[in-house]
N, C-alpha and C positions, 0 to 999 in steps of 0.2 A: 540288489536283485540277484547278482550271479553269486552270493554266499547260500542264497535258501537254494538257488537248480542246486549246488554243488553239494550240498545237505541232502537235497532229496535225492541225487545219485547214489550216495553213499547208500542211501537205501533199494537204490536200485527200483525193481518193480513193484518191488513189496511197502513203497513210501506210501501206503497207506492207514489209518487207523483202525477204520471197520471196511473190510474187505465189502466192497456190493458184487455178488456172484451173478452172471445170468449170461449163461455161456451152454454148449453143447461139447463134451469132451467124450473121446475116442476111449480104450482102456491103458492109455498110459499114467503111470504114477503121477501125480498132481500133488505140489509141496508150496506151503503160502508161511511167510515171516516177515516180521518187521527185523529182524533181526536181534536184535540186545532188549531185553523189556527190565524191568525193574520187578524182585522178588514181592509175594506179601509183607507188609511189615516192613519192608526195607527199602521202602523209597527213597528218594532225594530230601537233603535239607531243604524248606522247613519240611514239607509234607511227608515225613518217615513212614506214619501208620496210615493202612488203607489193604482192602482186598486188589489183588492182583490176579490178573486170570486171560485164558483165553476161551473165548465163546464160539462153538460151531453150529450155527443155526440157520439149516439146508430143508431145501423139498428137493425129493430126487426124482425123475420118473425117468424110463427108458423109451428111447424112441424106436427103438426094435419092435415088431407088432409080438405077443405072445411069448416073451421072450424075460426072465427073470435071473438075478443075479443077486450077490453081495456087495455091502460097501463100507471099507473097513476102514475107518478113521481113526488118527494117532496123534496125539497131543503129545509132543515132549520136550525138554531141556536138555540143553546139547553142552557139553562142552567146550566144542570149538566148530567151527564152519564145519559143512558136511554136504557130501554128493548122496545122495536115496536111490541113484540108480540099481545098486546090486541089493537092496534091502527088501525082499518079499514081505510085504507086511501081510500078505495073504495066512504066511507061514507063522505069524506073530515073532516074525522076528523084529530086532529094535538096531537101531545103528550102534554102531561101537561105540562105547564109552556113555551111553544111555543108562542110566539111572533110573529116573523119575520119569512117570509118564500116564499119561490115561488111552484107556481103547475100548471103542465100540463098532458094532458091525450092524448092518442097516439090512433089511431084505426090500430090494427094488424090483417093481416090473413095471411095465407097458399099460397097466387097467389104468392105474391113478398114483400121484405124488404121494412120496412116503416123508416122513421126516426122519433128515438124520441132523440130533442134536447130541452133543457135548463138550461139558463145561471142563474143564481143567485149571484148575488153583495152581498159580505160580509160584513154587516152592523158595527159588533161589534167583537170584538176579542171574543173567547171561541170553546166550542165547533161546529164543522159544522158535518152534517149527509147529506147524500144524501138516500132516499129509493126509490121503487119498488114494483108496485104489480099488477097484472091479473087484470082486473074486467070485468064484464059483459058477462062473458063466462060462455055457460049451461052445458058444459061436460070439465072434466081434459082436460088441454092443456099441451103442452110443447112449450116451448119459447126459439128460439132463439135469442143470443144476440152478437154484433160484437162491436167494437168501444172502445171509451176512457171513463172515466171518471176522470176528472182534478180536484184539489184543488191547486191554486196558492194564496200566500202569496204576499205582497207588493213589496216582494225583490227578485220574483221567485217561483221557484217549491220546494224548500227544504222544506222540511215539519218547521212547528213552532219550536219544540223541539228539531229540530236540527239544529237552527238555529245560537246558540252557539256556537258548533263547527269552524263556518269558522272564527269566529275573535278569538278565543282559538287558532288553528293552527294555524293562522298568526303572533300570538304573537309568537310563538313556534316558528317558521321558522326566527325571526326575534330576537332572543332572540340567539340561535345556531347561526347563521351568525354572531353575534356581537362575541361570544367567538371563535367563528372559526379565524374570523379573527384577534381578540388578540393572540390565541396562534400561528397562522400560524406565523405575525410579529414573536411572538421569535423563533419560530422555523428555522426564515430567520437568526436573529440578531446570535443567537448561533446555528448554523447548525452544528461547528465541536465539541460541547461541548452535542449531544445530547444519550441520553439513549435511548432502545430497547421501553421503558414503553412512551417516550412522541410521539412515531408513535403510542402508541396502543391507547393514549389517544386521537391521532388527529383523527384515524380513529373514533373511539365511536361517536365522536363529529360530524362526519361527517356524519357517518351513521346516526345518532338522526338527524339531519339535514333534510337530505334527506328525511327521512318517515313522519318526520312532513309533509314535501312540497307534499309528494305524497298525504299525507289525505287531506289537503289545496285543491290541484287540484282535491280529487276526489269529494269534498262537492261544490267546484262550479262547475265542471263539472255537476253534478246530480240538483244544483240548475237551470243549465244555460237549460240542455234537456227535466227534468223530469224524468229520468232515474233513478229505485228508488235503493237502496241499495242493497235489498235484493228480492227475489232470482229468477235469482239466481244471483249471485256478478258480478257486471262488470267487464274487466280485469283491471280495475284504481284498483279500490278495494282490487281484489287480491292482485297487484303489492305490492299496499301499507301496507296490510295483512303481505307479505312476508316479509318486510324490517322492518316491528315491532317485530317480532318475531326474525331476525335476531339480531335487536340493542338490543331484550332484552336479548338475550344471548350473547352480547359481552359486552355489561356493565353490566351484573352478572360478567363474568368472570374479568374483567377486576378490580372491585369493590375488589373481591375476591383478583387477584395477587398484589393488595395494599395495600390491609389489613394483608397479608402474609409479609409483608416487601419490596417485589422486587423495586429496585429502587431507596430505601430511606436507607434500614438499612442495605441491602445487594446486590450481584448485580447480583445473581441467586438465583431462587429456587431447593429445593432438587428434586432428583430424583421422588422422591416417589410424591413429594408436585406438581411435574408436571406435573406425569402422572395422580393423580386425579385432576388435576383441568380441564385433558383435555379429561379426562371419562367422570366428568361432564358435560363439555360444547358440548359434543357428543348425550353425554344422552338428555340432553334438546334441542338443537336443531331437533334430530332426533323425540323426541316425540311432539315438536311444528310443524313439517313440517306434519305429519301422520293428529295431530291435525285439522291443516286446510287442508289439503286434506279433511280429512270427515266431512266438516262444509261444504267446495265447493262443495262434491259431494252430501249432502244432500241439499244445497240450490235449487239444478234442479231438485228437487222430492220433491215438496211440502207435500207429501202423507207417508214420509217415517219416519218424528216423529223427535226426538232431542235426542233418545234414544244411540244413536253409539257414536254422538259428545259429548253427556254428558261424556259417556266412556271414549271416546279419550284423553280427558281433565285431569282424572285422574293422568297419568303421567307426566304431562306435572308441575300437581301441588305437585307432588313430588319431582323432581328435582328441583322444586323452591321452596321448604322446606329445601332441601339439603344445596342449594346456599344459603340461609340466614343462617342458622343454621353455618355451616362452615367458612362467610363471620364474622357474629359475636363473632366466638370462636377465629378468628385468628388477626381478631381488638384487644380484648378483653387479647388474648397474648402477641401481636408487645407491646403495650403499656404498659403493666406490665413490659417486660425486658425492652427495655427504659428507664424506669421510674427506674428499679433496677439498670443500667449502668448507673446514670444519661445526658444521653442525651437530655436535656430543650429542643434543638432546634427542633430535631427528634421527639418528645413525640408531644410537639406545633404544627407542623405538621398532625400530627395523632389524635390530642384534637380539632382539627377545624373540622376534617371532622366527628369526632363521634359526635358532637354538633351537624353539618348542617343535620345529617345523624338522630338525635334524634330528632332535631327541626321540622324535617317535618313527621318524623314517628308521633310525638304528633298531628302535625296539620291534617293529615291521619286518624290519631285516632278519633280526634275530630270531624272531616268532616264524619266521617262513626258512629259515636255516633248520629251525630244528622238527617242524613238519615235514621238509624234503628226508632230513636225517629219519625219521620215523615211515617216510613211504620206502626207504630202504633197508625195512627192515633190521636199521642198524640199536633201535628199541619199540617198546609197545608203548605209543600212546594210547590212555585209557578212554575206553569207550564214553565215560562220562561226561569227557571233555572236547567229545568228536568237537562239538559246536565253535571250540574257541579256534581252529583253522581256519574260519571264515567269516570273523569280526575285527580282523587286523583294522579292516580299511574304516571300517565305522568308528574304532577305537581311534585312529589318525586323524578323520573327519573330525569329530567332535572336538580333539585337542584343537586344531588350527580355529575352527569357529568359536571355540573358549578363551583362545588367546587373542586374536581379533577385537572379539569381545571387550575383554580387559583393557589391552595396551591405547586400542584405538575408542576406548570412552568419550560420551559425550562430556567435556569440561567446562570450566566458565571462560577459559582463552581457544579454544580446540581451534577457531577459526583464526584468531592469530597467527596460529601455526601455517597456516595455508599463506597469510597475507605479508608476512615480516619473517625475517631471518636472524638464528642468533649471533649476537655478537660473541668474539673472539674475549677470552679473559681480559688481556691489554685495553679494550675499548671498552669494557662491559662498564668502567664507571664514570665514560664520558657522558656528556650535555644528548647524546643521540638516543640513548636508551627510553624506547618507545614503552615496554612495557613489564611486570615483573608479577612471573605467573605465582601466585602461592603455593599452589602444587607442585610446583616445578622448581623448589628451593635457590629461587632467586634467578631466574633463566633468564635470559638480559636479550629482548630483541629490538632489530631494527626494523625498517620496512624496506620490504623486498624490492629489490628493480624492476622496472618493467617489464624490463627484456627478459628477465627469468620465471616474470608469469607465462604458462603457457595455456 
């Protein structure tokens, strides 16, 4: 959820696709962008060829009684970023460094709506501006304005910068279906051989599934109408809002009851170990749902600031301090006892997933080392790629629930593991050796003491 606000910041007030105008404005200059659009002809891999443009389609009337004016409107490609304060477009004049551009002027009065339309074909990829402004009027006017104003890309209405998004998701929805359906297969093959922990792992899978496909659907839903993200959220949006914030608190928790042991080195947690883990996932859901309630009820009140949602967020980032902090002391445990009862196979278990679990925290690292490096201006990230600043965390999600996945499969011994212990090399070919996994190139267990079921 906080990668798409953080996306549509980027775009500021302009994160919209087709502008909906229905406003009264005074005679100050008025300037509308999405900011980066994609040239004709020059779209994104795959979608290259396609018309690009932007479309200004207004009824204008004034609310001055008896009172007539001009309304000069300016399609253009910029450069670079740009202030229109000092720019009289009254005078036909154009901002510095302006090139390419289209202009028409409207005659408005007070009897009845006039239309002011035009189209402008997008020459070259970069920035697009559309402005606005009075002219030729001898007293304050107020202006009425009704209608759209469009910026379409080669591939649609989704803005350029998030245009990343839909082949990101697709991979995502396509990436979950392939583990889904390995694990469902063993979940077929060993049905009566299965633990409490490979339902919780199918569900995780399933939920990460799901919310990818909901974000998928709601990036081309918004590409196919123009319906723009934000605000206020569509109910796709929401929907899809909901089921991120669910899956992130079933794969915390989930991360958490594996890294405690459940499953692999014992075949409950304590009392104590279950009622916080299920404070915790209380806690974090309940403060992610408050969360986006006051994200959705602030997005239907443009006027009402980011002040409450900042707040909101607060908890939200506490209980996901908590979930880490606890997930790595209880990793950081299972493995040292392990490692002290020599358990190879168990330990190797638990050594792949603090690798995959370190591997992408590093690449995390490193992806957000050279974002900070690029908000200091120290290079220009390409606008192409605005989108990959704010898929670390989905990119790390998906690693830990693909490795889970894997290491912790349903097998034909899996519950063994929970109920016997391996023997050490020296005993492994006495009279005790309870069992000898095939998959497990000869793993020699015993059965476990009582005292160390928990």
């Amino acid at each position: 959820m906080l990668r798409r606000l953080v996306a549509a910041a980027w775009l500021g007030a302009a994160a919209s696709y087709k502008w909906d105008i229905s406003d009264t404005y005074g005679q100050e200059k008025l300037s509308f962008s999405e900011l980066y659009q994609y040239g004709t002809d020059d779209g994104p891999f795959p979608v290259t060829r396609g018309a690009s443009y932007v479309l200004v389609d207004l009824e204008g009337q004034l609310s001055n009684p008896y009172s007539s004016a001009n309304v000069t409107v300016l399609a253009f490609t910029s450069p670079g970023e740009l202030e229109l304060g000092g720019v009289n477009l009254c005078a036909r004049e154009l901002p510095a460094g302006v090139e390419t551009s289209a202009r028409r002027s409207f005659a408005v009065d007070a009897v009845s709506s006039r239309k002011i339309r035009l189209y402008y074909e997008v020459p070259t990829s970069g920035l697009q501006y559309v402005a606005l402004q009075v002219c030729d009027s001898w007293a304050p006017v107020l202006l009425r304005l009704e209608g759209t104003i469009t910026f379409k890309n080669p591939y649609g209405f989704l803005p350029a910068m998030y245009f990343g998004f839909l082949p990101f998701e697709l991979v995502r929805v396509a990436s979950f279906a392939c583990f889904l359906a390995y694990f469902f297969a063993l979940l077929v093959v060993h049905r009566d051989k299965l633990l409490p922990l490979h339902y919780a792992i199918f569900a995780a899978a399933l939920l990460a599934a799901a919310e990818a496909g909901a974000w998928f659907f709601s990036y081309l839903s918004m590409n196919a109408s123009g319906a723009p993200l934000c605000c206020p959220f569509p109910s796709h949006v929401i929907a899809a809002m909901t089921l991120e914030f669910l899956r992130r608190t079933l794969t915390r928790a989930l991360l958490l009851v594996v890294s405690l042991g459940h499953g692999v080195v014992r075949a409950s947690l304590t009392t104590r170990e279950a009622l916080g883990v299920a404070l915790l996932l209380l806690g974090y859901l309940v403060s992610s749902i408050v969360a986006t309630v006051t994200k959705v009820e602030e997005s239907s009140d443009l006027h009402s600031g980011s002040k409450a949602s900042t707040t909101s967020d607060l908890p939200v980032l506490f209980f996901d301090l908590c979930f880490l902090v606890w997930i790595y002391m209880a990793l950081v445990g299972t493995m040292d006892a392990l490692k002290d009862d020599k358990q190879t196979y168990k330990l190797a278990m638990y050594t792949k997933l603090a690798y995959t679990i370190g591997a992408f925290v590093g690449l995390v690292s490193v992806l957000t080392a050279v974002i900070f490096a690029s908000r200091l201006e120290l290079f220009d990230w390409p606008w192409q790629l605005y989108w990959l600043q704010t898929v670390s965390l989905e990119i790390l999600n998906f690693a830990v629930i693909a490795a889970v996945t894997v290491i912790w499969k349903p097998t034909e011994h899996a519950q063994l593991l929970v109920t016997m212990q391996q023997l050490s090399t020296d005993d492994a070919a006495g009279p005790a050796s309870a069992a000898d996994d095939d998959d497990d190139e000869g793993l020699e267990l015993a059965e476990t003491a009582p005292k160390d079921l928990v």
